[in-house]
N, CA, C and O atoms as a Maestro MAE file, in Angstrom:
{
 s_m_m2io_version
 :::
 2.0.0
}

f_m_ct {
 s_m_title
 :::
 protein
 m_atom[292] {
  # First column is atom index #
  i_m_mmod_type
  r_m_x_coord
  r_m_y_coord
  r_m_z_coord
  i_m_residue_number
  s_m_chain_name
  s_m_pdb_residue_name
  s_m_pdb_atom_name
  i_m_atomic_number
  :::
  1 25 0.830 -1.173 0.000 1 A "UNK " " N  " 7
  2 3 0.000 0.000 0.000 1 A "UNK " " CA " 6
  3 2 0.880 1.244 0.000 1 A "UNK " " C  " 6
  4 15 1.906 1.540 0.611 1 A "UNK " " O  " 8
  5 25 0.276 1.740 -0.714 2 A "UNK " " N  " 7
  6 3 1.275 3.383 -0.718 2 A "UNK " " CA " 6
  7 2 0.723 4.565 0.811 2 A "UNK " " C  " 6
  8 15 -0.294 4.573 1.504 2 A "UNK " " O  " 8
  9 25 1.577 5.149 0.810 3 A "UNK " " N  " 7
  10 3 0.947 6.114 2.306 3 A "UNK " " CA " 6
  11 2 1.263 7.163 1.832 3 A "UNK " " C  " 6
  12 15 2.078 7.236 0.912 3 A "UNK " " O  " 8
  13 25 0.530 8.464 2.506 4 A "UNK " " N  " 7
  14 3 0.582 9.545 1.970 4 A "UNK " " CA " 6
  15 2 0.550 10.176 3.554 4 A "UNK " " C  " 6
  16 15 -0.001 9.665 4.529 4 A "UNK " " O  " 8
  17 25 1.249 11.336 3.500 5 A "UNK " " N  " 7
  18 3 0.889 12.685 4.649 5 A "UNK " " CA " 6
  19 2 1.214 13.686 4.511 5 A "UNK " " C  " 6
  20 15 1.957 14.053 3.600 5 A "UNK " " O  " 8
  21 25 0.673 14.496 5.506 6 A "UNK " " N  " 7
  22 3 1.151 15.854 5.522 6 A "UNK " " CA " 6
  23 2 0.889 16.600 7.031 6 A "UNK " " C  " 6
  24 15 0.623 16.017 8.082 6 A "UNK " " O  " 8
  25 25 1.026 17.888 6.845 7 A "UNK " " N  " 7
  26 3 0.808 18.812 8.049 7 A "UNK " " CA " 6
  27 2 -0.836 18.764 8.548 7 A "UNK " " C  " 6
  28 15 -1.784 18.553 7.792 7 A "UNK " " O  " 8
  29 25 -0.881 18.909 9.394 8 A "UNK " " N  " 7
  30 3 -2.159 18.782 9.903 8 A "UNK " " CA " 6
  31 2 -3.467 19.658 9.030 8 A "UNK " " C  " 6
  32 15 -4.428 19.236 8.386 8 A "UNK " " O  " 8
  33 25 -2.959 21.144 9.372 9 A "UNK " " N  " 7
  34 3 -3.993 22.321 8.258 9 A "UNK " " CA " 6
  35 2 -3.937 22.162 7.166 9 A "UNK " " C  " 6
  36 15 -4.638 22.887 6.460 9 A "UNK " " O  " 8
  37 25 -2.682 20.670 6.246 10 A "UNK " " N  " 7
  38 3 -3.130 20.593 5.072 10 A "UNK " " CA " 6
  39 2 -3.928 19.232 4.710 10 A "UNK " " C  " 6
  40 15 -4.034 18.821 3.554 10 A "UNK " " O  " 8
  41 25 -4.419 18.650 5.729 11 A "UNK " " N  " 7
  42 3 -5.250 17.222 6.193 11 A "UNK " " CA " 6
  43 2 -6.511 17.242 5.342 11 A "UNK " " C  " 6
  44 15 -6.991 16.243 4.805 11 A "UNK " " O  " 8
  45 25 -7.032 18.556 5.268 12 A "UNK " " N  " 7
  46 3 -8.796 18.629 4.387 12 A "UNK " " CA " 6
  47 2 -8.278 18.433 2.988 12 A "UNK " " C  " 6
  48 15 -8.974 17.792 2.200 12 A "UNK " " O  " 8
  49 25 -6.845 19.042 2.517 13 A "UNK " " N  " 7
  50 3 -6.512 19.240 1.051 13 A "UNK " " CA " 6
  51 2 -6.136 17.509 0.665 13 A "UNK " " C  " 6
  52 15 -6.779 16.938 -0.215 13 A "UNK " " O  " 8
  53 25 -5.276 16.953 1.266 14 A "UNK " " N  " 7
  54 3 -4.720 15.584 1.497 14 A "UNK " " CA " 6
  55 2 -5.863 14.565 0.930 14 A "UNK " " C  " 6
  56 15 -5.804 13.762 -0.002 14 A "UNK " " O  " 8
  57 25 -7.091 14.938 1.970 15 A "UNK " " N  " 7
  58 3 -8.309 13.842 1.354 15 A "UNK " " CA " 6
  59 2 -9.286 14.457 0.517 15 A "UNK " " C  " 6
  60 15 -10.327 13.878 0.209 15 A "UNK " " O  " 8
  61 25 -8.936 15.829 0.063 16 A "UNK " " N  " 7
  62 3 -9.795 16.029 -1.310 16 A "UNK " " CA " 6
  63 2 -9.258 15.187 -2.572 16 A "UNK " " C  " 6
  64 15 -9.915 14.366 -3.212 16 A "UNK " " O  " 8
  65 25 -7.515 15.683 -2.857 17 A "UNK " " N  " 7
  66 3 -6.880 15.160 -3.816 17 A "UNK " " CA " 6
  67 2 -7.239 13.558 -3.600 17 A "UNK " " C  " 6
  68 15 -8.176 13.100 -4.253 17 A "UNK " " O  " 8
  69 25 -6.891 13.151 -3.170 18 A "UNK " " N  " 7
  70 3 -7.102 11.544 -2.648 18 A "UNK " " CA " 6
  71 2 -8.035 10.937 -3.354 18 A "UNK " " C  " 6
  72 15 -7.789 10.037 -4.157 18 A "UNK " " O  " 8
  73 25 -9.523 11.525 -3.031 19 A "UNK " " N  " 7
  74 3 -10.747 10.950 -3.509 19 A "UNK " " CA " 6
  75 2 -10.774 11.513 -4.764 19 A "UNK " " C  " 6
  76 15 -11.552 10.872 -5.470 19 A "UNK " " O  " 8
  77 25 -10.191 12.564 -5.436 20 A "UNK " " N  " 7
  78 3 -10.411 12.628 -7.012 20 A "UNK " " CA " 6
  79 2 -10.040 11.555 -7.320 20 A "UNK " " C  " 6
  80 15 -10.722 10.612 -7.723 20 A "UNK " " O  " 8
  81 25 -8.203 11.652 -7.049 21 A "UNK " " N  " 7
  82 3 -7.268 10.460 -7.790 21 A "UNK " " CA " 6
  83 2 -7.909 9.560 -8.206 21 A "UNK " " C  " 6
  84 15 -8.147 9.173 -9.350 21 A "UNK " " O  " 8
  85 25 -8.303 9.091 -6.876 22 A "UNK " " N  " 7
  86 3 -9.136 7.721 -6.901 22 A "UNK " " CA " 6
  87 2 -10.207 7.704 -8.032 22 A "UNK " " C  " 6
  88 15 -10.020 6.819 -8.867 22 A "UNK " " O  " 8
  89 25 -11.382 8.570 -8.244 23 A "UNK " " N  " 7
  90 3 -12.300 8.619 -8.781 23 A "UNK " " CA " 6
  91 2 -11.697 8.270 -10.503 23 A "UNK " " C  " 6
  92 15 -11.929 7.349 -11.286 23 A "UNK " " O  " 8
  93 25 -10.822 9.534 -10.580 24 A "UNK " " N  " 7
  94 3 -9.963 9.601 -11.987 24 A "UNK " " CA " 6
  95 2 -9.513 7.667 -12.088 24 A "UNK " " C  " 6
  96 15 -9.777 7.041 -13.114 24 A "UNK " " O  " 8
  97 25 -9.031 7.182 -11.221 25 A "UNK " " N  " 7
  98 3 -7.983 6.069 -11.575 25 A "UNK " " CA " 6
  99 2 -8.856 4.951 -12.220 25 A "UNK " " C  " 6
  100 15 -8.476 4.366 -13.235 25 A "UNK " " O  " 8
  101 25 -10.399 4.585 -11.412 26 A "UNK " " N  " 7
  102 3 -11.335 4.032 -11.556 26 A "UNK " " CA " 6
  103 2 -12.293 3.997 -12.558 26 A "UNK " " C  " 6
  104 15 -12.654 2.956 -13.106 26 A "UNK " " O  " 8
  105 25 -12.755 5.211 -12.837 27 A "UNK " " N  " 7
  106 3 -13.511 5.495 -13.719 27 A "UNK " " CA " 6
  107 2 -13.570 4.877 -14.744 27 A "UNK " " C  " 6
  108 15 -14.534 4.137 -14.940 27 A "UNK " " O  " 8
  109 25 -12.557 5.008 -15.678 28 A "UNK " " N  " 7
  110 3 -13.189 4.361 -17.096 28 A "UNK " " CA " 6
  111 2 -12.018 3.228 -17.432 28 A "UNK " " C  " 6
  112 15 -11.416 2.998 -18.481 28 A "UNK " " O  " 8
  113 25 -11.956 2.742 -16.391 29 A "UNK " " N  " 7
  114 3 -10.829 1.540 -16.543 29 A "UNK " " CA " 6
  115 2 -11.773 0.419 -16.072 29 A "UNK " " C  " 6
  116 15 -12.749 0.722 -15.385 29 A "UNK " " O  " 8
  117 25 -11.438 -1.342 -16.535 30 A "UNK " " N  " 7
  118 3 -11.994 -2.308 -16.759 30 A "UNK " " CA " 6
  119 2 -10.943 -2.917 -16.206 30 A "UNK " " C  " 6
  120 15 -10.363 -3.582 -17.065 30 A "UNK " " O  " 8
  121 25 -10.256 -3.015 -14.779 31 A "UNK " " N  " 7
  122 3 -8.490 -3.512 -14.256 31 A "UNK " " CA " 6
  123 2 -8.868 -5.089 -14.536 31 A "UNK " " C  " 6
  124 15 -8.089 -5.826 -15.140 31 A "UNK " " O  " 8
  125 25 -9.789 -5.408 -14.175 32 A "UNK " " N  " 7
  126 3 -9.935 -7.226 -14.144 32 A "UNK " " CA " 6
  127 2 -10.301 -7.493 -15.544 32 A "UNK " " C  " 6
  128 15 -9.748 -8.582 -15.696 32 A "UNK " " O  " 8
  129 25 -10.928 -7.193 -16.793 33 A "UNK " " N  " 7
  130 3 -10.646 -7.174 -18.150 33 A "UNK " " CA " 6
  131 2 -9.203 -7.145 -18.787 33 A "UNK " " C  " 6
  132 15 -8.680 -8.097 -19.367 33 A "UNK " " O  " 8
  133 25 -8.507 -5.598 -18.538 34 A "UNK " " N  " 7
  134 3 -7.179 -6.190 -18.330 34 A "UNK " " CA " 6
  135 2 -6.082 -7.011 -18.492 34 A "UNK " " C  " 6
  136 15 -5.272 -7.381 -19.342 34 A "UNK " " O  " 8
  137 25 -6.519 -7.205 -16.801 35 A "UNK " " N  " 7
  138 3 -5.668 -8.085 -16.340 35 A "UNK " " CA " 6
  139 2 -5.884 -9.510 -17.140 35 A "UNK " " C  " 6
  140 15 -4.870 -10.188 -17.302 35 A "UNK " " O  " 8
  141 25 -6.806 -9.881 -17.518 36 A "UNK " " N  " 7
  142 3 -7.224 -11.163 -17.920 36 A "UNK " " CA " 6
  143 2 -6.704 -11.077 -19.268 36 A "UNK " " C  " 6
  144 15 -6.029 -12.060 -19.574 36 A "UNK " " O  " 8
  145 25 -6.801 -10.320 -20.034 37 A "UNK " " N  " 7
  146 3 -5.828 -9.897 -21.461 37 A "UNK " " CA " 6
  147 2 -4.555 -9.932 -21.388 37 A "UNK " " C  " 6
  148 15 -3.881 -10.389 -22.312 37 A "UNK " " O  " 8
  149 25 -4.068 -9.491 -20.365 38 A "UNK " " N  " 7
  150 3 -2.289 -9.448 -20.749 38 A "UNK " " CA " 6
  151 2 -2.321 -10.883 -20.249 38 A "UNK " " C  " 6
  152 15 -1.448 -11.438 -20.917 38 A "UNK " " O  " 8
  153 25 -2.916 -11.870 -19.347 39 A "UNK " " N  " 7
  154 3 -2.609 -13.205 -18.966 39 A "UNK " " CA " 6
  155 2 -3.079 -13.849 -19.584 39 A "UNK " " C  " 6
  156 15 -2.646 -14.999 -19.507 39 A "UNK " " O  " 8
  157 25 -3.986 -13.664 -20.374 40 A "UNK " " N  " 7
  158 3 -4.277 -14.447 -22.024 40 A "UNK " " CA " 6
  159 2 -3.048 -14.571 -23.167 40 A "UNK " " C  " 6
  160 15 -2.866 -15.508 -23.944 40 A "UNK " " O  " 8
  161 25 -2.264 -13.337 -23.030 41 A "UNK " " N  " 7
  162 3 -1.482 -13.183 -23.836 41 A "UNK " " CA " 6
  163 2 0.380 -13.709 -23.382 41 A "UNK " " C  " 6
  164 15 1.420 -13.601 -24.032 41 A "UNK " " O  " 8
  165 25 0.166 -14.141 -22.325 42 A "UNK " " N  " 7
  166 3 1.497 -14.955 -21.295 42 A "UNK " " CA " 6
  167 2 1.634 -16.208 -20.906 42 A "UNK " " C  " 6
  168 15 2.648 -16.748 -20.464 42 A "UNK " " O  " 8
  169 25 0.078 -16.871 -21.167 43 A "UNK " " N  " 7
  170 3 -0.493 -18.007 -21.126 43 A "UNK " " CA " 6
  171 2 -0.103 -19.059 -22.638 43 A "UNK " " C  " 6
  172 15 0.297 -18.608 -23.712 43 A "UNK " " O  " 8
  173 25 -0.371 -20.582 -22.304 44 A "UNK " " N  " 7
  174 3 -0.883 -21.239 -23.448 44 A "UNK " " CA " 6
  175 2 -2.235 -20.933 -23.709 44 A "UNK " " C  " 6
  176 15 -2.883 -20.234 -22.930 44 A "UNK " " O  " 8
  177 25 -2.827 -21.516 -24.994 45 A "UNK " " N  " 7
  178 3 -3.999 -21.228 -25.088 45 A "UNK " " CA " 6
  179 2 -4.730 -22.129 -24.324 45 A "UNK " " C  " 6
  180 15 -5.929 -21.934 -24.126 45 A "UNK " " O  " 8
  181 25 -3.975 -23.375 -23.741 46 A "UNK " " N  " 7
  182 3 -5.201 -24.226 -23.114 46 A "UNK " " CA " 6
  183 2 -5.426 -23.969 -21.843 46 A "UNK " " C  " 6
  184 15 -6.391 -24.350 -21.181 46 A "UNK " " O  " 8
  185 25 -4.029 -22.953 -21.305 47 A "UNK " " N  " 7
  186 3 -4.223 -22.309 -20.108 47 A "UNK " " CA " 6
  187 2 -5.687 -20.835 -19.886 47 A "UNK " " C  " 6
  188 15 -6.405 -20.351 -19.012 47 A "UNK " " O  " 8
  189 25 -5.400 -20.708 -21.257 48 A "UNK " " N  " 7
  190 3 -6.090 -19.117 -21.593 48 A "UNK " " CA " 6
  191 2 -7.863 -19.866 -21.660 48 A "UNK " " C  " 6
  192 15 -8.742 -19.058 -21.359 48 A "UNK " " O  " 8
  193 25 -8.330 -21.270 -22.020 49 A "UNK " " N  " 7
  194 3 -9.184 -21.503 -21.828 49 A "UNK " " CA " 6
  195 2 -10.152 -21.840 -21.031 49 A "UNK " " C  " 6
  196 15 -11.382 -21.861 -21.090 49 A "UNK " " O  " 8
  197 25 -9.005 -22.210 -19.948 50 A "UNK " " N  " 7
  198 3 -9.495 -22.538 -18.541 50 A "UNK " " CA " 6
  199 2 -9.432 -20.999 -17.532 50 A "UNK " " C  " 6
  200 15 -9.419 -20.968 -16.301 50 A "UNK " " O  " 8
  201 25 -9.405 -20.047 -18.282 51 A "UNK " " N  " 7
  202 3 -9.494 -18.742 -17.113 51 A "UNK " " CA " 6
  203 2 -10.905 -18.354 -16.798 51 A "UNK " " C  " 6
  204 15 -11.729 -19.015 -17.429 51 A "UNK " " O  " 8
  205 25 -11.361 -17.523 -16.049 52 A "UNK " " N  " 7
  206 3 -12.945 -17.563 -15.367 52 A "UNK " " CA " 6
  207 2 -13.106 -16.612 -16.127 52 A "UNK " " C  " 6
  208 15 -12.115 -15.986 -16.503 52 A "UNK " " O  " 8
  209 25 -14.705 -16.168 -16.657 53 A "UNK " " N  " 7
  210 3 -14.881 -15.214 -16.972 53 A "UNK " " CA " 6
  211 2 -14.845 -13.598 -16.275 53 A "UNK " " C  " 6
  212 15 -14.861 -13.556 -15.045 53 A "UNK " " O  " 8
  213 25 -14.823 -12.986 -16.630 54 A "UNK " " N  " 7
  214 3 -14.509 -11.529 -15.800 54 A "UNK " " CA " 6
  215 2 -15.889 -11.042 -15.181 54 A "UNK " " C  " 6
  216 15 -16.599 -10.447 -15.991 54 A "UNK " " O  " 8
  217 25 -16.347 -11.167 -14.037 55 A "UNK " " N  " 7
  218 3 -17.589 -10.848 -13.751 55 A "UNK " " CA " 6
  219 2 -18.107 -9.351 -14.455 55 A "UNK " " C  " 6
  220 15 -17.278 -8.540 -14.867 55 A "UNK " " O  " 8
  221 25 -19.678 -9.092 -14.538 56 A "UNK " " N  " 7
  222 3 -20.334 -7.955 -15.203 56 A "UNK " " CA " 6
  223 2 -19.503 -6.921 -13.940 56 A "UNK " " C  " 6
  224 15 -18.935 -7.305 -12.917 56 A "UNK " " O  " 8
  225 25 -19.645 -5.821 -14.343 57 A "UNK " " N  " 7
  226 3 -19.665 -4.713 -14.203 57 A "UNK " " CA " 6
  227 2 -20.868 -4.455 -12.818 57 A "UNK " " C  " 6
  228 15 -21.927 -4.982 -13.159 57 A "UNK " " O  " 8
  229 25 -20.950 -4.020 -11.859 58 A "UNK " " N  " 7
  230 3 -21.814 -3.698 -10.877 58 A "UNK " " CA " 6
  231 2 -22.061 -2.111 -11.548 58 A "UNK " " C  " 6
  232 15 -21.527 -1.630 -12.548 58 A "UNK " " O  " 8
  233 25 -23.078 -1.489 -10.607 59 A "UNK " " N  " 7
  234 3 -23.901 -0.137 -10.494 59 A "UNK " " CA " 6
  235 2 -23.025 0.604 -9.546 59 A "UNK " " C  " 6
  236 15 -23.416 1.751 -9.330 59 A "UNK " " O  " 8
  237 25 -22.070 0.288 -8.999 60 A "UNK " " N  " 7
  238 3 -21.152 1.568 -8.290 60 A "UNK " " CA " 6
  239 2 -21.222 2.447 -8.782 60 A "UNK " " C  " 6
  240 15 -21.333 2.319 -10.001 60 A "UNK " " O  " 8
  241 25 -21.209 4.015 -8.191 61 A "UNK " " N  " 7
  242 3 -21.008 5.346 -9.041 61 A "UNK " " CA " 6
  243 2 -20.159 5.751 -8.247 61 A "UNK " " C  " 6
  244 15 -20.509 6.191 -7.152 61 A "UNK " " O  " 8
  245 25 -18.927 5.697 -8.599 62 A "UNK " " N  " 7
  246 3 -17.196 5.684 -8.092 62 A "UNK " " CA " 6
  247 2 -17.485 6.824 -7.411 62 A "UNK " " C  " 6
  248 15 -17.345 6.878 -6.189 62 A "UNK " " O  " 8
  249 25 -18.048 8.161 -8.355 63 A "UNK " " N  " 7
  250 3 -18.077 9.600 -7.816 63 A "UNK " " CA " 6
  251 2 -18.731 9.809 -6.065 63 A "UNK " " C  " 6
  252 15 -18.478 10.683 -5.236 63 A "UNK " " O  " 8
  253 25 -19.472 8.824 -6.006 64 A "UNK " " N  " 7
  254 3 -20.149 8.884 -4.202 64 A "UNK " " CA " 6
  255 2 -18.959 9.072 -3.515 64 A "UNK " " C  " 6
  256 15 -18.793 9.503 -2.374 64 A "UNK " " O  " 8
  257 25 -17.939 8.602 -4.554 65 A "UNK " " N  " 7
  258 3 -16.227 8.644 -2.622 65 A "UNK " " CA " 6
  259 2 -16.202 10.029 -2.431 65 A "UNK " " C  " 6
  260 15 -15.807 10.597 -1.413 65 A "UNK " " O  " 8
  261 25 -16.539 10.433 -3.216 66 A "UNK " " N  " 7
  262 3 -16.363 12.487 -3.602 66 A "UNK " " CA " 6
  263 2 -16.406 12.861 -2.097 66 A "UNK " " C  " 6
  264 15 -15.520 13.303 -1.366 66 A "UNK " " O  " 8
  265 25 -18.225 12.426 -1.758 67 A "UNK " " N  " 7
  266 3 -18.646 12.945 -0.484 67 A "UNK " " CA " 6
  267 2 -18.227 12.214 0.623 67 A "UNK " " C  " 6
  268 15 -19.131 12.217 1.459 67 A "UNK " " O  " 8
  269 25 -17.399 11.683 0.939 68 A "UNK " " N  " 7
  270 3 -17.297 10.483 1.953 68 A "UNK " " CA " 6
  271 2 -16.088 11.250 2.909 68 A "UNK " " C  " 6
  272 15 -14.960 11.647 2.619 68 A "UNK " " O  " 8
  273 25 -16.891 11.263 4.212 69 A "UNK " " N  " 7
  274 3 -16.068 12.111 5.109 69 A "UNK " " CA " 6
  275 2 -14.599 11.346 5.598 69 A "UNK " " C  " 6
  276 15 -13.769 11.946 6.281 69 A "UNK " " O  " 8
  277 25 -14.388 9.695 5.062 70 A "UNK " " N  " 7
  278 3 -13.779 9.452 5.843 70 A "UNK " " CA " 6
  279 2 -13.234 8.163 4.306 70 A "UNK " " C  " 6
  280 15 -13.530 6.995 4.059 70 A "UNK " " O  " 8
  281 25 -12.730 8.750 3.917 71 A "UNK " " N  " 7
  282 3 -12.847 7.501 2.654 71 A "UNK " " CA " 6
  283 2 -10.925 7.070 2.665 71 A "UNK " " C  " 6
  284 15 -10.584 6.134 1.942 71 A "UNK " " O  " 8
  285 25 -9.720 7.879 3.581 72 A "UNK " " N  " 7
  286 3 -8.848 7.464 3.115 72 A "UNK " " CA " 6
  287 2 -8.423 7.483 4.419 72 A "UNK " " C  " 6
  288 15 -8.851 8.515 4.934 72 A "UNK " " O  " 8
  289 25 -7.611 6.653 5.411 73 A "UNK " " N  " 7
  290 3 -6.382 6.946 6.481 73 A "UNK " " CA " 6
  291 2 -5.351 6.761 7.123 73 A "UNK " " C  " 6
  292 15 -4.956 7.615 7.916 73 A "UNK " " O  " 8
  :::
 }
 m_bond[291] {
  # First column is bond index #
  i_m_from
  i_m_to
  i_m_order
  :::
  1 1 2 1
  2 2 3 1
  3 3 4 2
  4 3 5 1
  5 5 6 1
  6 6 7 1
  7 7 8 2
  8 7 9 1
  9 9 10 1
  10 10 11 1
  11 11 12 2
  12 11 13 1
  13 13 14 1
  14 14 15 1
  15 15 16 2
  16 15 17 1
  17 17 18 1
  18 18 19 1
  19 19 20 2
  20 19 21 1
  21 21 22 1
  22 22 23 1
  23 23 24 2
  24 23 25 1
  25 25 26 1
  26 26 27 1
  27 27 28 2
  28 27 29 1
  29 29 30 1
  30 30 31 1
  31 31 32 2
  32 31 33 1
  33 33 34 1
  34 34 35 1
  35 35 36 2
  36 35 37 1
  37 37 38 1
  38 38 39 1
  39 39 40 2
  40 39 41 1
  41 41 42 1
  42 42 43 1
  43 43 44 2
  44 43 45 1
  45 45 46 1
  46 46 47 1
  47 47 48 2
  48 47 49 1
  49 49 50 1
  50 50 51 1
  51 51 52 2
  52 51 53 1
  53 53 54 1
  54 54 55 1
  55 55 56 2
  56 55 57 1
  57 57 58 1
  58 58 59 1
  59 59 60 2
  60 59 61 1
  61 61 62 1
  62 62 63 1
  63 63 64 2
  64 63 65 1
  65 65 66 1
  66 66 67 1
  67 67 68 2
  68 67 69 1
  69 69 70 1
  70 70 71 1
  71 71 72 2
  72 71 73 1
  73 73 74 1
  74 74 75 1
  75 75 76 2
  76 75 77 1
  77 77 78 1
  78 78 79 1
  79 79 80 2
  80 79 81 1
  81 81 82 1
  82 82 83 1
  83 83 84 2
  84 83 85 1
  85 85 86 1
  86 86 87 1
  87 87 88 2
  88 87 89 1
  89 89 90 1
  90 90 91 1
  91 91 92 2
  92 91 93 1
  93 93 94 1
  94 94 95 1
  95 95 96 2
  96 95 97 1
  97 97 98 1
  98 98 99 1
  99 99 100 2
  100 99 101 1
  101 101 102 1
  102 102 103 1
  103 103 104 2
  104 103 105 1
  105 105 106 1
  106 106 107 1
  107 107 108 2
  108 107 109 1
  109 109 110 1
  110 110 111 1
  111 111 112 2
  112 111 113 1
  113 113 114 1
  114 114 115 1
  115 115 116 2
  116 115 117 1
  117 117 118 1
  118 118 119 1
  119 119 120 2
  120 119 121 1
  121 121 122 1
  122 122 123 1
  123 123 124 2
  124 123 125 1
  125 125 126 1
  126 126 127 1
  127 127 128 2
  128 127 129 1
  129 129 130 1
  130 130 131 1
  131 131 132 2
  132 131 133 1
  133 133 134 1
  134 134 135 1
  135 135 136 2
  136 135 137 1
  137 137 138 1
  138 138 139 1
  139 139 140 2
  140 139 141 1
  141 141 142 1
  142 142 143 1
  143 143 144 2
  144 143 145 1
  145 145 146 1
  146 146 147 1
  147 147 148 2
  148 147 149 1
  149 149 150 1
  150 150 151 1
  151 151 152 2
  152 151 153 1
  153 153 154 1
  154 154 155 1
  155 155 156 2
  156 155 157 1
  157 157 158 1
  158 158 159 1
  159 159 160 2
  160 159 161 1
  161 161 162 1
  162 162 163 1
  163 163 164 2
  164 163 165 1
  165 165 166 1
  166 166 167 1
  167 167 168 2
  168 167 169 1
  169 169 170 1
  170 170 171 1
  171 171 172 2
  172 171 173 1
  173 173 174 1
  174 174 175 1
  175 175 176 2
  176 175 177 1
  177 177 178 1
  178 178 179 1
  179 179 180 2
  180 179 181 1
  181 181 182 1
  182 182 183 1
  183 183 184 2
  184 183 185 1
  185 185 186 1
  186 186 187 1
  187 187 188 2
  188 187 189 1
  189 189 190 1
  190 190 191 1
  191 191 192 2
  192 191 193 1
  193 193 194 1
  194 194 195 1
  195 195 196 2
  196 195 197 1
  197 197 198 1
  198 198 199 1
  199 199 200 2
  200 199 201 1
  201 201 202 1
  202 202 203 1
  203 203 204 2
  204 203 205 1
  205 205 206 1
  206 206 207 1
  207 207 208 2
  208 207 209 1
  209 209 210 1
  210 210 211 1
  211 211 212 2
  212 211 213 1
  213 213 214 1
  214 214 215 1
  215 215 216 2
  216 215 217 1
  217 217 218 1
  218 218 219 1
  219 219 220 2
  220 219 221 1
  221 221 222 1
  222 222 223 1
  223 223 224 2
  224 223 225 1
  225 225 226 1
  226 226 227 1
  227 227 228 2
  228 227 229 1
  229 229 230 1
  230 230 231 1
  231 231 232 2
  232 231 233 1
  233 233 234 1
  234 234 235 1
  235 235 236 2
  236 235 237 1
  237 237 238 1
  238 238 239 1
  239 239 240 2
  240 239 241 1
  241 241 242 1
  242 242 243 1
  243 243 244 2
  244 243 245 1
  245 245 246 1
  246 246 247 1
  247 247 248 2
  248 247 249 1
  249 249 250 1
  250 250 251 1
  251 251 252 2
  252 251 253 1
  253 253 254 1
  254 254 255 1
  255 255 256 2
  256 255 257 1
  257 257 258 1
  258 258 259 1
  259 259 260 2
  260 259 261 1
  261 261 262 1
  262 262 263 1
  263 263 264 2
  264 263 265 1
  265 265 266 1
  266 266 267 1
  267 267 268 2
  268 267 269 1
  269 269 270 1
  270 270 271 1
  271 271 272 2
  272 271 273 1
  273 273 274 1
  274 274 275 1
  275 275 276 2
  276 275 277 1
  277 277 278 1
  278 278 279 1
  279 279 280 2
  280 279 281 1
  281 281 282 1
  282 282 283 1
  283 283 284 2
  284 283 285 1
  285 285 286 1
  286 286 287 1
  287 287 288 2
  288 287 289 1
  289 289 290 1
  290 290 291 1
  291 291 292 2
  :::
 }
}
């Protein structure tokens, strides 16, 4: 895990940036699609046939961390 800090009066700025990042990093990325592509592509194919499918996509709306008083610490 990566850690982050700072001075105390800059603590509100610390977990604004934080929860963008996050929002930005998430958003329009598919990490377990991916991931399953580059290990398709490192694999045999009879290995690449036996991999699980990548579950659907859920209804998360990443942007809710926006408001979250307590989302990083």
């Amino acid at each position: 895990h990566d850690s982050f800090g700072t001075v105390a009066p800059d603590a509100p700025i610390l977990s604004e940036v934080t929860k963008e990042v996050f929002v930005r990093q998430y958003s329009n990325t598919d990490y377990l699609s991916d991931m399953r592509d580059h290990t398709r592509n490192i694999i045999s194919d009879e290995q690449a046939e036996e991999l699980p499918e990548v579950p659907t996509m859920g209804d998360l709306e990443i942007t809710e961390v926006l408001k979250s008083d307590h989302f990083f610490s």
